[in-house]
N, C-alpha and C positions, 0 to 999 in steps of 0.2 A: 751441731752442724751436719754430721753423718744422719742423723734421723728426718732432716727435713729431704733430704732427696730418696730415704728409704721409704718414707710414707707412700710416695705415690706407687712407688712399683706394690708396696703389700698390696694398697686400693685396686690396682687392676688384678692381683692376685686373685683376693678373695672376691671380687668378681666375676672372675671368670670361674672358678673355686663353683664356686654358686651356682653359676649360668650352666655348668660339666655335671652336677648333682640333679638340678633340677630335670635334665634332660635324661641322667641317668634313671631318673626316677618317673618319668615319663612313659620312656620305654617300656621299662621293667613293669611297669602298669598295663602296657600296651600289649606285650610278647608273653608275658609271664616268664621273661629272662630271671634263670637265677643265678649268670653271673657272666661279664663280658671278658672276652681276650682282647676286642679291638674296640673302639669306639673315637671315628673320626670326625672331631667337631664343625659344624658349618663356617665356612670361609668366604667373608665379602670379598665380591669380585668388582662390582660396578653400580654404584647408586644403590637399589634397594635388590641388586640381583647377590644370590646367597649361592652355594653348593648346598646338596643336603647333607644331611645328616648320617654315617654311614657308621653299622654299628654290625662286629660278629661279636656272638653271643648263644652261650646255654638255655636254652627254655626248659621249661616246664622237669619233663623224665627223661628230654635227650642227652644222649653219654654223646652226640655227634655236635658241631654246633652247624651254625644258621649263620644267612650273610643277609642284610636288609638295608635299604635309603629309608628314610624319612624325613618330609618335610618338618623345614624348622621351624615353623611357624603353627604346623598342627600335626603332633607326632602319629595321629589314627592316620592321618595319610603317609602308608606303607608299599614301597618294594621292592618283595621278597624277593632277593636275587636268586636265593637257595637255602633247602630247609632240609633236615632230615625227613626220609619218606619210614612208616610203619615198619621197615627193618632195617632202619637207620644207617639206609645209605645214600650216597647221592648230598654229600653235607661240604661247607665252606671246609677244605681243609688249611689253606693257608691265609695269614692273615690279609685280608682286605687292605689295597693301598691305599695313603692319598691321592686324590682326582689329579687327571691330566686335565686342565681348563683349556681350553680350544676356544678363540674368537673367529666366526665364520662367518663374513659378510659383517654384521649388527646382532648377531645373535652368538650366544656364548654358549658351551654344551661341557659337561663333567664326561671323563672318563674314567670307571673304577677298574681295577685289575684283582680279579679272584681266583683260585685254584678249586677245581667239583675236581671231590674222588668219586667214583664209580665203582660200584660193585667189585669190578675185577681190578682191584685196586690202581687204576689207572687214572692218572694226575693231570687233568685237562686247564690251560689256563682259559680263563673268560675275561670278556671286559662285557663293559655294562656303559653304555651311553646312555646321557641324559641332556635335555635339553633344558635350559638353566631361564628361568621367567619372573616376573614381580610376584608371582603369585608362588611360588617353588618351581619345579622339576617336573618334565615331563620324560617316558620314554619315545623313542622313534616307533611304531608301526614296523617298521624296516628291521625290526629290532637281532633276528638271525641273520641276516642277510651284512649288516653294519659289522655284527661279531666276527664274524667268519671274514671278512676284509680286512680290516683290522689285525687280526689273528696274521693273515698271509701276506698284508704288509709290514708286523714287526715280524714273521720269520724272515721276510728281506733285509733283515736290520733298519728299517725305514723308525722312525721316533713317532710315540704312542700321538705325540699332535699332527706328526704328519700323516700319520697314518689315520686320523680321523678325517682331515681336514680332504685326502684321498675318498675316501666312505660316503661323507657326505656331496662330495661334488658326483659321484659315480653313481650314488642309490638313491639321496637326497635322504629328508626326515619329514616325516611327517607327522605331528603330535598326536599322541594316542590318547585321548582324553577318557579311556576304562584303564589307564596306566596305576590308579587306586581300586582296591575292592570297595 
């Protein structure tokens, strides 16, 4: 009796088991990641609309890691929010959050939350907008201008949705369609 109702959770288990490998191995194809701290799976939001794919991770000879989106549906389409630079600064120091999902108007946008150290050891929080579409993600154009509001609407204590749903009525978004290299 106990096995008929454990069957199904193993089936979505190894499932998703599967779907978390497959993608790991995607990546790691894609970055020459040799090994991840974070890796945030994509999350249906609405019909065929996904979050992407948000993954910090070791590449190649960095002792720093790296922060990146990728579409879920074609991991070559990458971005890099933040990489190590040739003297391996400037890198994802703290772990990349799950997305704040923002519905504005008809259209729906991810917000990520990142920490870049800098040189002079100094801990800058970032967010990263993205605008969420049947086809994946796009970023805003607006893309400083969105951070930086953002930023000084959560030092008001203002909440990461309010404060986008602020950004966007104030600067707007407008899709950046070289958001891929």
């Amino acid at each position: 009796m106990k096995i008929k109702y454990l069957t199904p959770f193993l089936l979505v288990f190894s499932i998703a088991h599967a779907h978390d490998t497959d993608f790991k191995k995607e990546v790691t194809d894609k970055v020459n990641a040799k090994s991840f701290v974070t890796m945030i799976l994509p999350q249906k939001i609405d019909g065929q609309i996904y979050t992407p794919l948000a993954a910090q991770y070791f590449q190649g000879n960095d002792f720093m890691p790296s922060c990146s989106l990728f579409n879920r549906e074609d991991v070559q389409k990458q971005l890099e929010l933040i990489a190590p630079s040739e003297g391996q600064f400037g890198n994802c120091h703290q772990v990349i959050t799950k997305p704040t999902v923002s519905k504005i108007n008809a259209d729906y946008y991810a917000t990520y939350r990142y920490v870049v150290e800098d040189p002079r050891n100094e801990f800058t929080p970032t967010y990263q907008l993205v605008k969420l579409t049947k086809d994946g993600f796009y970023k805003c154009k607006e893309d400083s201008a969105i951070n930086k509001s953002i930023d000084l609407s959560i030092k008001k204590k203002i909440s990461v949705d309010g404060a986008v749903k602020s950004a966007i009525k104030k600067i707007g978004c407008t899709v950046d369609e070289k958001t891929f290299d």
